[in-house]
C-alpha positions in Angstrom: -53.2 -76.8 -116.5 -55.1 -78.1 -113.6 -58.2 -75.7 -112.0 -58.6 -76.2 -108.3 -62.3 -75.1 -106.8 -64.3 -75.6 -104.1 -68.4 -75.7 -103.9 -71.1 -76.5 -101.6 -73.6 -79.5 -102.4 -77.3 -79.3 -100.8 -77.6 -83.0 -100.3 -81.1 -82.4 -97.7 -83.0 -80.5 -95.2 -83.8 -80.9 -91.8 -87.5 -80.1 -90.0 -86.6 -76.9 -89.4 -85.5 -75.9 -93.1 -81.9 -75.9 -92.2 -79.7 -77.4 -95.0 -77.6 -80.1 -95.1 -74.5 -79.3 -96.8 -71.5 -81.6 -97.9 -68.2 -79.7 -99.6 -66.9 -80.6 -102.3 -63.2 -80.3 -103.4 -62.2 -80.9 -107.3 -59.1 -80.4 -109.4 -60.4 -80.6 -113.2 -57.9 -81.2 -115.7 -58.4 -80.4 -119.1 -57.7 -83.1 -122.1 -56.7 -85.4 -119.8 -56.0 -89.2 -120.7 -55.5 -90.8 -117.2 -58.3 -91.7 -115.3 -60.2 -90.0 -112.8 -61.1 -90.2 -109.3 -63.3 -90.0 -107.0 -62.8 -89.9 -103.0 -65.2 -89.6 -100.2 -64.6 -89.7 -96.3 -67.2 -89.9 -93.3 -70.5 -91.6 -94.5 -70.6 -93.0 -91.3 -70.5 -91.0 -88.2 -67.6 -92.4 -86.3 -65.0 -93.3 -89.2 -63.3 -89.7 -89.1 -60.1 -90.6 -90.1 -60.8 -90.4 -93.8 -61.1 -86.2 -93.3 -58.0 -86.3 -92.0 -56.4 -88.4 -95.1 -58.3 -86.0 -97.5 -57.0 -83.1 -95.6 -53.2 -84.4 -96.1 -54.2 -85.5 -99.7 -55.5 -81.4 -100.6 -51.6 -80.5 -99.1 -50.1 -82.9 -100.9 -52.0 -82.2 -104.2 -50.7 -78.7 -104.1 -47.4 -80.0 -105.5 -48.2 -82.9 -107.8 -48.6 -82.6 -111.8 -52.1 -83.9 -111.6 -52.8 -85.5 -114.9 -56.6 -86.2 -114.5 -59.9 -85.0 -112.6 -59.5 -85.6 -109.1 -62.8 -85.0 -106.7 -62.2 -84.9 -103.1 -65.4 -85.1 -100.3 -65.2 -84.9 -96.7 -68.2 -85.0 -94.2 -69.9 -87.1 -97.1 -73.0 -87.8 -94.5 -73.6 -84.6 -92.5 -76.7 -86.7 -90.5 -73.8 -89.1 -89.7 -71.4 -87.2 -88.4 -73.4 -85.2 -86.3 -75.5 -87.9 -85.1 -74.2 -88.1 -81.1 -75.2 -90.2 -78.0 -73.2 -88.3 -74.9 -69.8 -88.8 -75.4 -69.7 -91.3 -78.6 -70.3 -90.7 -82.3 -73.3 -93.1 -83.9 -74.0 -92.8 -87.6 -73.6 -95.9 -88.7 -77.4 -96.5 -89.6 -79.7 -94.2 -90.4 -81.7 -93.4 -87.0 -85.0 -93.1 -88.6 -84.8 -96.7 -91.0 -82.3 -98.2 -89.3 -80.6 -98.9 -92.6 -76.7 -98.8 -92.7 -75.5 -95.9 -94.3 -73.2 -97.2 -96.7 -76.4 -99.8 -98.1 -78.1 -97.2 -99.6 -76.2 -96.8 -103.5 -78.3 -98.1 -106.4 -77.4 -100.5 -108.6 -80.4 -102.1 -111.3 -78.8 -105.0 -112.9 -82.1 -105.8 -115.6 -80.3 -102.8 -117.7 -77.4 -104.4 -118.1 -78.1 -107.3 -121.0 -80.5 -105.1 -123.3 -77.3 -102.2 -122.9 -75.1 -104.6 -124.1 -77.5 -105.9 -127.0 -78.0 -102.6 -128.1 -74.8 -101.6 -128.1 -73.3 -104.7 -129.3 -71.0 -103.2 -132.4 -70.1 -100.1 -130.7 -66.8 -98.9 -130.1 -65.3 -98.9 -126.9 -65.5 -95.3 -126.4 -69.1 -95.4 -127.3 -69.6 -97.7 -124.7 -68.1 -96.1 -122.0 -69.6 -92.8 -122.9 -73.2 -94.4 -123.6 -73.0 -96.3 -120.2 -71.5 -94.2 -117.9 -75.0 -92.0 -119.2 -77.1 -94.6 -118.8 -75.9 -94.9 -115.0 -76.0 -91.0 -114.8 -79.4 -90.9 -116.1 -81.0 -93.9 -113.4 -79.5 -91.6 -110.5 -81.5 -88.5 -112.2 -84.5 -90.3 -112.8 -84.2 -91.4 -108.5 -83.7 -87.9 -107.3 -85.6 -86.2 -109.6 -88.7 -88.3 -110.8 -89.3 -90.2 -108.2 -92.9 -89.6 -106.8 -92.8 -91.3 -103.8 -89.9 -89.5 -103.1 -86.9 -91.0 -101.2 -85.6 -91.3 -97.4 -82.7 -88.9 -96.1 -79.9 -92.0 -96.3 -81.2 -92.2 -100.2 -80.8 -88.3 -101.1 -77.1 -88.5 -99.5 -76.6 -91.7 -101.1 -77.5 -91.5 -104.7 -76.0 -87.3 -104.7 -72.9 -89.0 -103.7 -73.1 -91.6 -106.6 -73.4 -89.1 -109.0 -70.0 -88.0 -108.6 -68.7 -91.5 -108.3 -70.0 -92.3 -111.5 -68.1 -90.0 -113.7 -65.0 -91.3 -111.9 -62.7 -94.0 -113.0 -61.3 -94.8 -109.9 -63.7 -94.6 -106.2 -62.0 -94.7 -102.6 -64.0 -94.7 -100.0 -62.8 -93.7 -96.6 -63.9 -95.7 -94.0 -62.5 -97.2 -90.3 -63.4 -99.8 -87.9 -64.1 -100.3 -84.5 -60.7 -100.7 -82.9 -59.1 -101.7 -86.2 -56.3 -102.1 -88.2 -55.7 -100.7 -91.4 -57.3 -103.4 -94.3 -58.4 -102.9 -97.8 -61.7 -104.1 -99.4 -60.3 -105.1 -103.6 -62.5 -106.6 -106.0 -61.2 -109.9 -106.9 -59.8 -109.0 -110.6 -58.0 -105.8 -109.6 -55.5 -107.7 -107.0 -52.6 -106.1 -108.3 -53.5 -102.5 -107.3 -54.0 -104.0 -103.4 -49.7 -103.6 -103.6 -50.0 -100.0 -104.5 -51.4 -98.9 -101.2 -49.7 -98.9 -98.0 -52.2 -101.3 -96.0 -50.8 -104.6 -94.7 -54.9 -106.6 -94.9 -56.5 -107.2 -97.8 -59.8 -109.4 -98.8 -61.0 -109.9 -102.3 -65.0 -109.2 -102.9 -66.6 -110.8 -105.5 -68.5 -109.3 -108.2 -71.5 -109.0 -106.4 -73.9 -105.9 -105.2 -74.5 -105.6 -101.6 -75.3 -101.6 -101.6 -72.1 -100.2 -101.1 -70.5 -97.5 -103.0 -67.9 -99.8 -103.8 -70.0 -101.9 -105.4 -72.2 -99.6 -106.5 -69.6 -98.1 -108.6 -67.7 -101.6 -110.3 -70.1 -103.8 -110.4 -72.3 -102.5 -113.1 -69.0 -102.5 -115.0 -68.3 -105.7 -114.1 -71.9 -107.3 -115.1 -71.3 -105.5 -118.1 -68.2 -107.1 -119.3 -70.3 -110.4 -118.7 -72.8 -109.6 -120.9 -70.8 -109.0 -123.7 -68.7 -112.1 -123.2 -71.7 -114.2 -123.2 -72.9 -112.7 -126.8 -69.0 -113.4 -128.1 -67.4 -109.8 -127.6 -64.7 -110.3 -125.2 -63.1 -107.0 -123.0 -60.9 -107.4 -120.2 -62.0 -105.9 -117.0 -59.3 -102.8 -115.7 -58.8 -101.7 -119.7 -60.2 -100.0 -121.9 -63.4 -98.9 -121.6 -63.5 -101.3 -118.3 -60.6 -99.5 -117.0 -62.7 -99.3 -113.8 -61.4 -99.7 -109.8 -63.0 -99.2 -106.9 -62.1 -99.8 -102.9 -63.6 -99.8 -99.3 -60.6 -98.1 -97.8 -60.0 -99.0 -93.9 -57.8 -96.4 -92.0 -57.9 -97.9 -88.8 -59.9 -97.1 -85.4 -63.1 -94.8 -85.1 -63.8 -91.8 -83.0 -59.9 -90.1 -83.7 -58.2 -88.6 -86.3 -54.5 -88.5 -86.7 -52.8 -86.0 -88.9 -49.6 -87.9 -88.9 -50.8 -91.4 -89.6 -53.2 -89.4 -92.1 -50.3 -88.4 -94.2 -49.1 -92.0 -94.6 -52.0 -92.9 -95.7 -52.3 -90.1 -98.0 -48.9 -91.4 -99.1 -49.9 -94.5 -100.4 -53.2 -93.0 -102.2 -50.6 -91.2 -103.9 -48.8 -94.2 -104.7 -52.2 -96.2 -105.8 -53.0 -93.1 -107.7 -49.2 -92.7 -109.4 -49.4 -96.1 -110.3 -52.1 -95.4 -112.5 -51.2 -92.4 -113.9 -52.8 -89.5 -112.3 -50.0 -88.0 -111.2 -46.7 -87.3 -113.4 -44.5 -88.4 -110.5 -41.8 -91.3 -109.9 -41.6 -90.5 -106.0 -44.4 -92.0 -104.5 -43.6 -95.4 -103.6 -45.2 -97.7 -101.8 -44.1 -99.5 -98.8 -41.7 -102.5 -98.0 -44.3 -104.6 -96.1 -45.6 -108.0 -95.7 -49.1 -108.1 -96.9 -51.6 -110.5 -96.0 -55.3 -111.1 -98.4 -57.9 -113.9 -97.9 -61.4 -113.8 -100.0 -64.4 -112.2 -98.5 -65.7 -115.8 -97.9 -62.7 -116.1 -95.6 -63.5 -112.7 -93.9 -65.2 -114.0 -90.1 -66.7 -112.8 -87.7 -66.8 -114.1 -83.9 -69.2 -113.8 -81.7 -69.3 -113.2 -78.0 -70.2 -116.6 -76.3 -71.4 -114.9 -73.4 -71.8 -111.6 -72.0 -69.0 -109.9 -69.6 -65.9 -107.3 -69.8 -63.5 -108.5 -72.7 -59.9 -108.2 -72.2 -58.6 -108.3 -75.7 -56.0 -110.6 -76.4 -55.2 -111.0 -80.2 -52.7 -108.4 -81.8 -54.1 -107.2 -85.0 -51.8 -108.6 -88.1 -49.9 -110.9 -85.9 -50.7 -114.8 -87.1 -52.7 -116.5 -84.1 -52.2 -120.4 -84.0 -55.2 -122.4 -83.3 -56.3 -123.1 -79.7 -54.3 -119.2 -78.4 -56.7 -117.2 -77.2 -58.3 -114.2 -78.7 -60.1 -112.3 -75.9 -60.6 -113.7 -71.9 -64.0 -112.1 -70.7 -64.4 -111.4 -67.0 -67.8 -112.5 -64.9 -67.4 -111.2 -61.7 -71.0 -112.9 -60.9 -69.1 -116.2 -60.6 -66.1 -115.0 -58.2 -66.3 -117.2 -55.6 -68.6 -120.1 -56.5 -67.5 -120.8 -60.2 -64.9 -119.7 -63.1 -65.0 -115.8 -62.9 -62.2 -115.8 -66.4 -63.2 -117.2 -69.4 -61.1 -117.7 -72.5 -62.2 -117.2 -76.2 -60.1 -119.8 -78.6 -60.5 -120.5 -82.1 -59.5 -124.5 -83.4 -57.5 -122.9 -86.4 -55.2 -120.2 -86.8 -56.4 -117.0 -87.7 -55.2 -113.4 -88.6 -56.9 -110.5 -86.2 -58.2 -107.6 -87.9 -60.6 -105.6 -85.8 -62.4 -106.3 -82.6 -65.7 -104.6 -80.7 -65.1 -101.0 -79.1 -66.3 -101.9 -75.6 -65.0 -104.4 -73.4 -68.5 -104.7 -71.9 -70.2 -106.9 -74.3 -73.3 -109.0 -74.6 -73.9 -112.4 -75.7 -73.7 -112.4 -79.4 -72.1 -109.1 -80.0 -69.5 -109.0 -82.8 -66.6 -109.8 -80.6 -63.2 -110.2 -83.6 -63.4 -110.0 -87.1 -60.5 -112.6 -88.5 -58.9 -113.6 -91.8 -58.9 -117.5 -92.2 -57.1 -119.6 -95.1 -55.4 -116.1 -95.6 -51.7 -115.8 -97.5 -49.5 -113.3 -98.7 -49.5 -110.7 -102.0 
């Protein structure tokens, strides 16, 4: 018997004593075996898509046989969201740091190795339970007994984590710039990257960076280590490691789409039926071809010079070496030198997501490219 509710979570204030509120949607399953789950949407300002998906996901949940905790949060950054310059969305950093959003999750790898000696005959259960605390109890000790208190992004940040940590399984909702649908998968849970219906995927390693991704299996992850390296062996995705966690891409910024968003509510359903969550055979995911490279293969081109881009390169579509991915325009030079310029590569690449504008300086982030990529 599953219990559906809906709260309000105070995650901040502004100068003039307004609150800043985030809701929060949760099915809670009692006795439940399968694991849980955690989504979030919309920590940065601009990637809206991921309300849209959660919105779908709510319909959709209303005739599943939900078999674990599922916990479900749009407008995850109310700062972010709101945050507007004229016509266009910012809230990708935080405008009073200038931090990135999604950098701000806590991770404290020196508690890892003294866990794992104190614990080093425990059961599995006992670890889980004991750790999962342990990371519980360092987000307490931030927002609650921290002196020198903490910065907007941080409050958002580590409220959010809270929730992740009693999860199993995180998704987080994000999109590009002018994107295509990709998927970021630790390295040892590549098999899952089949379950969802995104054609790009690349591999992180094991390492912390900030993000809630990482935030949320990498503790796991240098946990497993330490007790390989004192002679107990687990295997991570089992057990009491039985712990996933993805940077979910939906695409372009600034729109929502209620259609696509149920396609990729689809094949959340079909990650999450795959592992168990849902008592269902019907959601399956997509016939596609799917291309992966490592985050080490993951680049990023920069503008050679400033102009107006005219983007070439179709995302997901192989470019051979020497095609061009973008031609940029300087009308200064019409007349007395080469007013079109064009932007080549010496190897072939796969497009994933380019800059917004086409008026770009020197330097900007022009593509972002798979290289040495293949298929799963």
């Amino acid at each position: 018997m599953n219990t559906f509710k809906k709260s309000i979570m105070h995650v901040g204030e502004m100068a003039s004593g307004a609150k800043l509120t985030v809701p929060i949607y949760t099915y809670e399953c009692r006795q439940s075996e399968a694991p849980s789950v955690y989504i979030q949407a919309n920590m940065h300002g601009a990637e809206v898509q991921g309300n849209a998906v959660i919105f779908q996901l709510l319909e959709l949940l209303k005739n599943c046989d939900i078999q674990a905790n599922i916990t479900l949060v749009p407008y995850a950054n109310p700062v972010g969201c709101n945050h507007k310059n004229g016509e266009y969305t910012l809230g990708r950093f935080d405008p009073i740091t200038g931090v990135n959003w999604n950098r701000m999750y806590h991770f404290d790898e020196s508690v890892i190795a003294p866990f794992a000696q104190k614990n080093i005959d425990a059961s599995e259960a006992e670890i889980q339970a004991n750790f999962q605390q342990l990371l519980l109890d360092q987000i307490e000790q931030k927002l609650d007994h921290n002196i020198w208190g903490l910065t907007t992004g941080q409050r958002i940040a580590y409220q959010l984590q809270r929730m992740a940590h009693q999860a199993d399984l995180v998704l987080d909702l994000h999109t590009g710039p002018i994107s295509s649908k990709h998927l970021y998968c630790p390295e040892y849970a590549k098999e899952s990257a089949n379950y969802f219906d995104i054609p790009h995927t690349i591999f992180i390693p094991n390492d912390f960076d900030g993000a809630m991704d990482e935030a949320t299996f990498c503790p796991w992850w240098s946990l497993q280590q330490a007790y390989k390296a004192l002679g107990r062996n687990f295997v991570m995705g089992q057990g009491a490691f039985a712990k996933e966690s993805f940077t979910v891409e939906l695409g372009s910024q600034e729109q929502i789409d209620l259609d696509v968003a149920h396609e990729d509510a689809l094949g959340i359903l079909s990650y999450l039926q795959y592992k168990n969550v849902l008592n269902s055979a019907k959601f399956i995911p997509q016939k596609m071809t799917r291309y992966a490279c490592y985050l080490k293969d993951y680049k990023a081109l920069y503008a050679p010079m400033g102009g107006m881009v005219d983007y070439l390169a179709e995302f997901g579509k192989p470019l051979a070496a020497g095609e061009p991915l973008a031609r940029i325009l300087r009308m200064d030079n019409y007349g007395d030198g080469d007013p079109l310029h064009n932007v080549c590569l010496d190897k072939a690449v796969l497009p994933i997501l380019h800059f917004a504008s086409a008026s770009v300086n020197q330097g900007t982030e022009l593509y972002k490219v798979f290289i040495d990529y293949f298929e799963i």
